[in-house]
C-alpha positions as CSV (number, residue, x, y, z in Angstrom):
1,X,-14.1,16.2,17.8
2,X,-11.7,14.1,20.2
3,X,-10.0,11.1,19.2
4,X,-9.3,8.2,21.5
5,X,-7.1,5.2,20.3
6,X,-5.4,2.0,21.5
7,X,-1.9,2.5,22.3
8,X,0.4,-1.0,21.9
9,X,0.6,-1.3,26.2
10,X,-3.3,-0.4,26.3
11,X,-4.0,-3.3,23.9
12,X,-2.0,-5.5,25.6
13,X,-3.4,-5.0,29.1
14,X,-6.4,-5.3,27.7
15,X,-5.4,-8.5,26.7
16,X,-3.9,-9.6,29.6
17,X,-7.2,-8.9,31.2
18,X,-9.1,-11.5,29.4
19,X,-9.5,-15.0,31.4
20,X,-6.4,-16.9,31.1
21,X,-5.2,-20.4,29.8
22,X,-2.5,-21.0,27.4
23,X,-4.7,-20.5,24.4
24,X,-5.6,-17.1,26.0
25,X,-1.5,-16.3,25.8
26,X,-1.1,-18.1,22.5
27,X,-4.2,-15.2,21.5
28,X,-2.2,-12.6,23.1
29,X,0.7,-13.4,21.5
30,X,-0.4,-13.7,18.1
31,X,-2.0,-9.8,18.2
32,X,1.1,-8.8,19.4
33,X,3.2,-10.4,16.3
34,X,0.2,-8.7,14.5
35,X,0.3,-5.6,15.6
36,X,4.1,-5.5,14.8
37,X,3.3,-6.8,11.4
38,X,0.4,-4.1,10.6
39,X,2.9,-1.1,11.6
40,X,6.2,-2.0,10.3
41,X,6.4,-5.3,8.2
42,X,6.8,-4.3,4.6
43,X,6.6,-8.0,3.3
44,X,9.9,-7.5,1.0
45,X,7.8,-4.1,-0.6
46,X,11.2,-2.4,-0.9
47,X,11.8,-4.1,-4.2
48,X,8.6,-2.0,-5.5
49,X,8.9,1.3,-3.8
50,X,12.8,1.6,-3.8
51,X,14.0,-0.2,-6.7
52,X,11.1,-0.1,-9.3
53,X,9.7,3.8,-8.4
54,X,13.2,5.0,-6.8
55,X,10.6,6.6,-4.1
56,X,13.6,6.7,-1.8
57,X,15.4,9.0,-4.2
58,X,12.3,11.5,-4.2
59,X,11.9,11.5,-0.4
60,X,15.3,11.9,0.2
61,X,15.5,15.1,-2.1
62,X,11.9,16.9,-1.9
63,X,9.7,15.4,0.4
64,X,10.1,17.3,4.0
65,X,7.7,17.3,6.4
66,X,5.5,20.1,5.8
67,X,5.4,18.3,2.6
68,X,4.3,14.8,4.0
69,X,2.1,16.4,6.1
70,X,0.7,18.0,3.0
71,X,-0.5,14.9,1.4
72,X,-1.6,13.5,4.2
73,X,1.0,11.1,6.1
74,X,1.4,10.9,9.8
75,X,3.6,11.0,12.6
76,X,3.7,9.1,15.5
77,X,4.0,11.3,18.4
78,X,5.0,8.5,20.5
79,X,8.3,7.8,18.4
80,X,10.0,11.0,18.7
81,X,12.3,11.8,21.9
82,X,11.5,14.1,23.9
83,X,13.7,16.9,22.5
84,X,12.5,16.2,18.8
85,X,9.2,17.2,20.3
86,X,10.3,20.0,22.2
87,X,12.0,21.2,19.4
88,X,9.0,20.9,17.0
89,X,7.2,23.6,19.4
90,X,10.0,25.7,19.7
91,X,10.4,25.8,16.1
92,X,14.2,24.5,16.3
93,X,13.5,21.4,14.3
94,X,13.5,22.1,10.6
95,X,9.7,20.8,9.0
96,X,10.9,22.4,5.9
97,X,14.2,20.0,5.4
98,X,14.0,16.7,3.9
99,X,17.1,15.7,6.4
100,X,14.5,16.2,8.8
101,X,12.5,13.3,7.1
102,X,15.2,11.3,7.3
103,X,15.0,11.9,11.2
104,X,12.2,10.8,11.4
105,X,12.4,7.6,9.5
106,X,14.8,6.7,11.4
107,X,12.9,6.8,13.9
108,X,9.8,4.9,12.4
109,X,8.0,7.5,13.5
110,X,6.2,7.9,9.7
111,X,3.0,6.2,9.9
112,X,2.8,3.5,7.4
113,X,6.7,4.1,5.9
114,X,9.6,2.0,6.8
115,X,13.4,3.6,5.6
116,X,16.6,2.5,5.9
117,X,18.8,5.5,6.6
118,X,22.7,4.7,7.1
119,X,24.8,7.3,8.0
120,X,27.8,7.9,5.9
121,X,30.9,10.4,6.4
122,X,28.3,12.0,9.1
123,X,25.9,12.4,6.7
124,X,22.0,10.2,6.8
125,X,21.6,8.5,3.3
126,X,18.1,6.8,2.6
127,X,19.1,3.7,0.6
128,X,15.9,1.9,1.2
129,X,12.3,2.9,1.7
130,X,8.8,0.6,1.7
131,X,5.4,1.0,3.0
132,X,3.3,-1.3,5.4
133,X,-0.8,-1.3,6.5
134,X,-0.5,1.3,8.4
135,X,0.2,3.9,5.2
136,X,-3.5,3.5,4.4
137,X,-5.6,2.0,7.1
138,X,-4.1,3.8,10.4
139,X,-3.9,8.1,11.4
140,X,-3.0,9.8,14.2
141,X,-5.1,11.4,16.9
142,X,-3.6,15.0,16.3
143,X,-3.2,14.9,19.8
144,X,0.3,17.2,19.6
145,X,-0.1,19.1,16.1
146,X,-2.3,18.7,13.1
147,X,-0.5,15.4,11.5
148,X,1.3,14.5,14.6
149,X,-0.1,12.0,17.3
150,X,-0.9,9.0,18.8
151,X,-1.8,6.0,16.4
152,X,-5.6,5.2,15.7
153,X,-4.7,1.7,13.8
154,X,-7.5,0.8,11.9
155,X,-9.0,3.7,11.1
156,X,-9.0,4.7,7.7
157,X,-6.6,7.8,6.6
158,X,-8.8,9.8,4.6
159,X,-6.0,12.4,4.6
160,X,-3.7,10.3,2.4
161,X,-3.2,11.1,-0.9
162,X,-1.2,7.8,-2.5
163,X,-1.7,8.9,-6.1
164,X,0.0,12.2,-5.4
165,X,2.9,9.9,-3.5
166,X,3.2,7.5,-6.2
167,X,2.9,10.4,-9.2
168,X,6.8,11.6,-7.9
169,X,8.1,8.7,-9.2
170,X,10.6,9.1,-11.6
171,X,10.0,6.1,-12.8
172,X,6.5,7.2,-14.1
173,X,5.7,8.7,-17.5
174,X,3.7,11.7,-17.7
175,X,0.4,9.3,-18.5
176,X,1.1,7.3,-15.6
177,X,1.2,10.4,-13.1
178,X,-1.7,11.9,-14.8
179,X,-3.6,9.2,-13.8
180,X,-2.5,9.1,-10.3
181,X,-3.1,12.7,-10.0
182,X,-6.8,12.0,-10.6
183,X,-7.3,9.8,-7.3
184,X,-7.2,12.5,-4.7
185,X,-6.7,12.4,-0.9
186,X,-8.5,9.1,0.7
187,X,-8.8,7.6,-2.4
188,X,-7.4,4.3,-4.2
189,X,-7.9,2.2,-6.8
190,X,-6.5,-1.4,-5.8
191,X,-7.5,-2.9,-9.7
192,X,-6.3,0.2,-11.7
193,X,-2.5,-2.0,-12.1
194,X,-4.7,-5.2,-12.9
195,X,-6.8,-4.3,-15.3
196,X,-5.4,-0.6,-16.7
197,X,-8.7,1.1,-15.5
198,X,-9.3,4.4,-13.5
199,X,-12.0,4.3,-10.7
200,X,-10.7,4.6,-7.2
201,X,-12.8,4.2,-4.0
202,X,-12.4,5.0,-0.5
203,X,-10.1,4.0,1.4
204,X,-12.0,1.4,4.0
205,X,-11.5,1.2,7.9
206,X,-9.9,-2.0,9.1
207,X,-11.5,-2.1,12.4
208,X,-14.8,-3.8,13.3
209,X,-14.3,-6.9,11.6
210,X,-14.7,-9.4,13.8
211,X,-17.8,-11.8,13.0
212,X,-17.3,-10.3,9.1
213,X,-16.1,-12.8,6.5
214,X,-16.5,-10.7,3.7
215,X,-14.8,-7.5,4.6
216,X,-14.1,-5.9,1.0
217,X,-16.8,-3.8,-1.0
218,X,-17.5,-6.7,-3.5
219,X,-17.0,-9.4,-0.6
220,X,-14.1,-11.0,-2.8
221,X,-12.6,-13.9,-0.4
222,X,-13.7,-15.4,2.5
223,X,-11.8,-14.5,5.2
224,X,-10.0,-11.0,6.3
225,X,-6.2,-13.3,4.6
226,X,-7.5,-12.9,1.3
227,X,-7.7,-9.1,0.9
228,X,-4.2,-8.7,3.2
229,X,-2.6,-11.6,0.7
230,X,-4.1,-9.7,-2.3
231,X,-2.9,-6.0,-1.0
232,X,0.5,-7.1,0.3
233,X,1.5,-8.9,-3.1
234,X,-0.4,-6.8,-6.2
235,X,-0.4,-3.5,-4.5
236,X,2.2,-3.1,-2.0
237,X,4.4,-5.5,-3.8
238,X,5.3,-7.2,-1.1
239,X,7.4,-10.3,-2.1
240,X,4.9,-13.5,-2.3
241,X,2.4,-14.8,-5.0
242,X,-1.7,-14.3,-5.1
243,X,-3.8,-16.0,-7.5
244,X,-7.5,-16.3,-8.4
245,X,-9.1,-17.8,-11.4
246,X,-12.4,-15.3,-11.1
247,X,-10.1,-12.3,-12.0
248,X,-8.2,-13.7,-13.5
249,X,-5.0,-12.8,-11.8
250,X,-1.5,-14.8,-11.2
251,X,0.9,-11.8,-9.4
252,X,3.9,-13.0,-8.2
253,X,6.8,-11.5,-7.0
254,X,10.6,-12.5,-6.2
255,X,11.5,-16.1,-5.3
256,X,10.7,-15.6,-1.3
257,X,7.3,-15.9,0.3
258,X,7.2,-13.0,2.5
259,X,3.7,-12.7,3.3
260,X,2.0,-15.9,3.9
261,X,3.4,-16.9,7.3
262,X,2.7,-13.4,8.5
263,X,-1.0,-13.3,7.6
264,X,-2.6,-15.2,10.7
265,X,-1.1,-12.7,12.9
266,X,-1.8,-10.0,11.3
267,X,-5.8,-10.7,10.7
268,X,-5.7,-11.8,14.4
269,X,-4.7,-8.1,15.4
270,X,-7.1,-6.8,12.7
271,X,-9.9,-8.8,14.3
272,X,-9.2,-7.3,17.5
273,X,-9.6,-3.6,16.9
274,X,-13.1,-2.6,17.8
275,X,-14.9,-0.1,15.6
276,X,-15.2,3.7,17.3
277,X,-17.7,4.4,19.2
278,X,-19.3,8.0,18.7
279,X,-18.2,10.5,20.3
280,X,-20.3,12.1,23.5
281,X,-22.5,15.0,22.5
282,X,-21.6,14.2,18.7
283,X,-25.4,13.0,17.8
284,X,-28.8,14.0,18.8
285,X,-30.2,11.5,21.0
286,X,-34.0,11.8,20.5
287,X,-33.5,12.3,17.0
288,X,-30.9,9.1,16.7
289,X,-34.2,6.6,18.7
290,X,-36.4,8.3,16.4
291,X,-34.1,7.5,13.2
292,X,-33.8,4.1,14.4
293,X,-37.4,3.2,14.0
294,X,-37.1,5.0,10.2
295,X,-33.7,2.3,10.0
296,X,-35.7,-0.9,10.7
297,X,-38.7,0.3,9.0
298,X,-40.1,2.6,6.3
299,X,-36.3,3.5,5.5
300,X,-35.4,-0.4,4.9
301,X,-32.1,0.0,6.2
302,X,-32.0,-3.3,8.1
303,X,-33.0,-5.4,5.2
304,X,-29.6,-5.5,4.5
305,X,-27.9,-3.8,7.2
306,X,-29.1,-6.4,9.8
307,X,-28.3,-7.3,12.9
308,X,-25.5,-6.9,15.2
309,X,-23.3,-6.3,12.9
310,X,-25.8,-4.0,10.7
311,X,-24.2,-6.3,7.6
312,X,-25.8,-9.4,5.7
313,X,-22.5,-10.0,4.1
314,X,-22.0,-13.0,5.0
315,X,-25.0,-14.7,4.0
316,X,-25.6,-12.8,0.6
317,X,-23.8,-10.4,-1.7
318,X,-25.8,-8.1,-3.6
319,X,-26.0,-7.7,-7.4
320,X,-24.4,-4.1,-8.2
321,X,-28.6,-2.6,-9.2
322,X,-28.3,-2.4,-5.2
323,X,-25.9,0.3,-5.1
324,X,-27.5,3.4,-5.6
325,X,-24.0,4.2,-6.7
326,X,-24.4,2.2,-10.0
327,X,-24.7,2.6,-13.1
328,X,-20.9,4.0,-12.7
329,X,-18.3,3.9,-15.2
330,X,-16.4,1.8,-14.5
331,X,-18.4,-0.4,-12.6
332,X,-16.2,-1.3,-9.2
333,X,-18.4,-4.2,-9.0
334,X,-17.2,-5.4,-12.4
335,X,-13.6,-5.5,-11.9
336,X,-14.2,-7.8,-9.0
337,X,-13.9,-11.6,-8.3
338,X,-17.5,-11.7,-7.2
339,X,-18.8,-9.2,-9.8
340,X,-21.3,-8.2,-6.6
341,X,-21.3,-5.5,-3.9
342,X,-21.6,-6.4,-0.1
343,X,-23.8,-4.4,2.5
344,X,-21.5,-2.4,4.4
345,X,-21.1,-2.8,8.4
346,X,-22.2,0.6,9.9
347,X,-20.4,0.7,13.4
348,X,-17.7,3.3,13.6
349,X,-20.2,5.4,10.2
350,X,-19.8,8.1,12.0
351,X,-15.8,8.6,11.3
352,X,-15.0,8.0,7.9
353,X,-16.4,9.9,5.7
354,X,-17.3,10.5,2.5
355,X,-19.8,7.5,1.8
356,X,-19.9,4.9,-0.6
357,X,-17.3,3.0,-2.4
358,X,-16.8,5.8,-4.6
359,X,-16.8,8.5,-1.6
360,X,-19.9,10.4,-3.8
361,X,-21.5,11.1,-0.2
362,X,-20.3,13.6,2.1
363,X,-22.5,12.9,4.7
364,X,-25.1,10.7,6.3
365,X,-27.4,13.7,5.6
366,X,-26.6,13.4,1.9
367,X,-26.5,9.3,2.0
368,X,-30.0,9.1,3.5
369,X,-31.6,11.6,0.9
370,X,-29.9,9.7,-1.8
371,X,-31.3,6.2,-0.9
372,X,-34.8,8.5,-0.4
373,X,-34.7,9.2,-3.8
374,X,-33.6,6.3,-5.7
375,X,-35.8,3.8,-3.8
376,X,-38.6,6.2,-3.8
377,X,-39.4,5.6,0.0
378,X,-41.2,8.7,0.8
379,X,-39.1,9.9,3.7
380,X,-39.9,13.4,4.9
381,X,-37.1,16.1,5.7
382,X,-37.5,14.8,9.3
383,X,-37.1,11.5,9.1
384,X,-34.3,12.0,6.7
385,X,-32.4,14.1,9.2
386,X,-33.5,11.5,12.2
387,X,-32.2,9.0,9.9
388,X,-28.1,10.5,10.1
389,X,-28.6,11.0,13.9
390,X,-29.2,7.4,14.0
391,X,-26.8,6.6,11.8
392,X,-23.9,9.1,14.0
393,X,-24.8,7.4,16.6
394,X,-23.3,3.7,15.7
């Protein structure tokens, strides 16, 4: 299946190509210091990932490139010089050398890691090493090797495996990497260091959110700058403060604020990156008009995946009896500000599986026959399979 993404000059012509006025380059300008912000800002996280976990220590000795390919992290192919590339084919670059890694850091050419790599007696030392969005909520398009390719910000990387990153810490006791070793590739649990408990859920996409208030599971705050305040201070560490009475939570870190002045850029850029359309030839297309008619009618899809934006979460959240998910223990809803579960926007469905917070689903096919059974709506086989067409084909 190919992948198509916007490059940093493709986003900004397109852009540019909007009708103009100053508040149309203020616009442009402010993606811009977003996009910059979503790739490479690590909000002061160093303090966390370097000085707390000593990640830099790990990477530094173990963690080549086969390796971070391994557990899922990605290159951007557009980063590396021509004869870094050519060597890659030619099998003269060394992916089984952490010094390697080091390259590449240097580089920012790791998806979602930022390094500081000073060269000393001739020698690259990584003294400092943080993460940013882009660990989590962008991939590559493969487009030169499996791992290695153009950026597809936004889209969720189901490859990554942070629990397996963060288990290397030294800094960990056995427990602690036990736990983390539970999480597996595409999953994390953003409450597991608030409240000490285990449930992680899928990673989520961070494209298709314009017109979407509520763009968590449980629909916490009311904007897209409460989730990247939340996520910059309590999980990447970034340096700043979040609060919020329902939680209750107080988090704050350092003496700096680090992450507030940044987060109007960053949901601007966010805001501008358009869910993926399917793929051509990826769907049946008599079966997806058929499935549509089961969607807005004896399947009940649209009473609350409605409209446009096939979400109602911003009029209603739901109580967590919704989710055919639930009863789970733990309940995800239950460690949440809002205690509830929002309906989730389908455009883009078709790229980011598994289904459900919990990733229980592995495919339409299997979320279809699920919601079959537990609302008892007497789909046949056929409308069931109609059903995932349709749903492939936003």
């Amino acid at each position: 299946m190919s992948r198509t993404g916007l490059t940093t000059m493709t986003l900004l012509a397109a852009l540019a190509g909007a009708c103009g006025g100053d508040d149309d380059d203020n616009d442009q300008e402010l993606v811009a210091q977003g996009l910059q912000i979503f790739r490479f800002d690590t909000f002061g996280d160093e303090a966390k990932w370097t000085d707390t976990l000593r990640m830099h220590e790990v990477i530094a000795a173990a963690v080549d490139p086969t390796t971070a390919l391994s557990v899922g992290l990605k290159v951007d192919v557009d980063a590396l010089p021509q004869a870094i590339k050519d060597g890659i084919l030619a099998g003269t670059v060394d992916l089984s050398s952490p010094v390697t890694t080091l390259a590449l850091l240097k580089l920012d050419a790791v998806v979602g890691l930022k390094g500081r790599v000073d060269t000393e007696n001739g020698v690259d030392k990584l003294k400092r090493v943080g993460v940013t969005c882009a660990l989590c909520h962008s991939t590559v398009d493969d487009s030169f090797a499996p791992g290695i390719g153009r950026r597809l910000d936004g889209w969720p990387n189901r490859d990554l495996d942070v629990g397996a990153i963060i288990a290397l810490s030294p800094a960990l006791d056995a427990a602690q990497q036990s736990v983390f070793g539970t999480w597996g590739p595409g999953r994390y649990d953003p409450r597991h260091n608030a409240d000490g408990l285990n449930k992680p859920v899928v990673i989520p996409p961070a494209y298709g959110l314009a017109g979407i208030d509520k763009i968590t599971f449980t629909g916490d705050g009311d904007d897209i700058a409460y989730w990247n305040r939340y996520v910059a201070v309590t999980q990447m560490g970034g340096l700043g403060r979040f609060s919020d009475p329902r939680l209750p939570l107080t988090v704050i870190n350092g003496t700096v604020d680090l992450v507030s002045d940044k987060l109007p850029a960053l949901q601007a850029y966010q805001l501008s990156l358009a869910a993926p359309a399917a793929p051509a030839g990826s769907f049946d297309a008599d079966a997806a008009a058929r499935g549509k008619a089961v969607f807005d009618g004896k399947g009940e899809c649209a009473t609350c995946h409605a409209g446009p934006l096939f979400t109602d979460a911003d009029t209603r959240l739901h109580p967590p009896g919704d989710s055919v998910v639930e009863p789970e223990t733990p309940s995800y809803a239950s460690r949440s500000a809002s205690g509830m579960y929002r309906a989730t926007p389908l455009k883009g469905l078709w790229q980011h599986a598994p289904y459900f917070h919990d990733g229980s689903a592995a495919t339409l096919e299997d979320v279809a026959t699920r919601y079959n059974a537990e609302r008892a709506l007497g789909l046949t086989a056929q409308e069931i399979a109609d059903l995932a067409q349709y749903l492939k084909s936003l």
